[in-house]
C-alpha positions in Angstrom: 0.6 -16.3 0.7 1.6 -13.2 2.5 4.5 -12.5 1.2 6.9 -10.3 1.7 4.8 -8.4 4.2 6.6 -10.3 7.0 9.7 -9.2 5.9 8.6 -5.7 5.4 7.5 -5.3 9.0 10.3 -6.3 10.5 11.7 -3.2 9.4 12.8 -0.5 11.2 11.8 1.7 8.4 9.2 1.0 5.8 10.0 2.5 2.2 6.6 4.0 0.0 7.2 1.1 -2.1 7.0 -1.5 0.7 4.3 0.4 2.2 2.6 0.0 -1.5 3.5 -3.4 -1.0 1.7 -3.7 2.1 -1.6 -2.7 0.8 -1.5 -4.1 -2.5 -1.2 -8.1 -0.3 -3.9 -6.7 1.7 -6.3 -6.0 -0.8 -5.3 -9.1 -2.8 -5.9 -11.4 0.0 -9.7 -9.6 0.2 -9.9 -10.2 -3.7 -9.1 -13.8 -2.9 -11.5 -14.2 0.0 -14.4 -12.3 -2.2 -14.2 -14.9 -4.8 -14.0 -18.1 -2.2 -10.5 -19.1 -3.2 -9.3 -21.9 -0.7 -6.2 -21.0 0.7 -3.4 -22.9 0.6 -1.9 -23.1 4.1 0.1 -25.8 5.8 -0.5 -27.0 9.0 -4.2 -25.6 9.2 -6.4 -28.2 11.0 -5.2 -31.4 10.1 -5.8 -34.2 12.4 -8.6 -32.8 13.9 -10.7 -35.9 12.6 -13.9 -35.9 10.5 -13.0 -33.8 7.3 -9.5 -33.1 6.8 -8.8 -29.5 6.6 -10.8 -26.5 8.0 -13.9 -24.7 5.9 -12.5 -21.9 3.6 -14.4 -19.3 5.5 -12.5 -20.5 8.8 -9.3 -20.1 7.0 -9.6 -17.1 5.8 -10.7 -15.6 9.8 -7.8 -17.4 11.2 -5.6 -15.9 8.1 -6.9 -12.3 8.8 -6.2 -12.6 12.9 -3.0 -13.6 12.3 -2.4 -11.0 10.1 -3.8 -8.5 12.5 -1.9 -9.6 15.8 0.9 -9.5 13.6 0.7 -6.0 12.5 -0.4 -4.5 15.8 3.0 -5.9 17.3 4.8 -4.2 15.1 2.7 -1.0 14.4 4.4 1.1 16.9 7.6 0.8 15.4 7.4 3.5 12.7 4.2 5.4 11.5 4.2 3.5 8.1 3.8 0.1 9.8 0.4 1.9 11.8 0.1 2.8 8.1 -0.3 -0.6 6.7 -2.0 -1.8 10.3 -4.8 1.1 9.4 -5.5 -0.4 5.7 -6.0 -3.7 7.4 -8.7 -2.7 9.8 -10.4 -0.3 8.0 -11.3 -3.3 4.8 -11.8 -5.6 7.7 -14.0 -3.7 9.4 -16.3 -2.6 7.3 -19.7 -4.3 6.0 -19.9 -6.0 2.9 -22.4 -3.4 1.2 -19.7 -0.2 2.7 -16.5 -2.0 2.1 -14.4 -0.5 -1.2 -14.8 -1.9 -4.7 -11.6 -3.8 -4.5 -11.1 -3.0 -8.6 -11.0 0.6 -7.8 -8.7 0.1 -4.2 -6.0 -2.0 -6.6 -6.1 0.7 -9.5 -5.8 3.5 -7.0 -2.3 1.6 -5.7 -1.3 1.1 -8.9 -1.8 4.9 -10.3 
């Protein structure tokens, strides 16, 4: 679900387009999250007992965590991987009412 932002990162450089990349998954994975799509992730609270699976909204905080430790380890390496670390917490951080029209994020990445 988060690909090829993994492989991206691992860079030592990021190109435009990955970095275009980058935010494009991000603001996808918000679109997803805005209109309660269940994720579909392996491994994600089975055989805790009770219900199988975790709630969608617990997914989706565990999902953008992940993502976040995940940038911030490898947001020093260049200043396009801060770059794409920077998109992340600035949507993430922001209250539902301030937070950008994700229609209007996605067109501006595609103009």
């Amino acid at each position: 679900i988060i690909d090829p932002l993994p492989e991206i990162l691992v860079k030592d450089e990021i190109s435009k387009d990955d970095l275009v990349k980058c935010k494009q998954l991000i603001f996808s994975l918000l679109q997803l999250e805005s209109k309660h799509e269940t994720l579909s992730l392996p491994n994600v609270g089975g055989g805790r007992g009770g219900k199988s699976g975790v709630r969608r909204e617990e997914q989706y905080r565990l999902l953008w965590e992940e993502l976040e430790t995940f940038l911030r380890a490898h947001a020093g390496t260049s200043p396009m991987h801060a770059e794409v670390l920077n998109c992340l917490l600035e949507v993430r951080n922001k209250d539902d009412k301030d937070k950008v029209e994700l229609d209007q994020a996605l067109r501006e990445l595609d103009g």
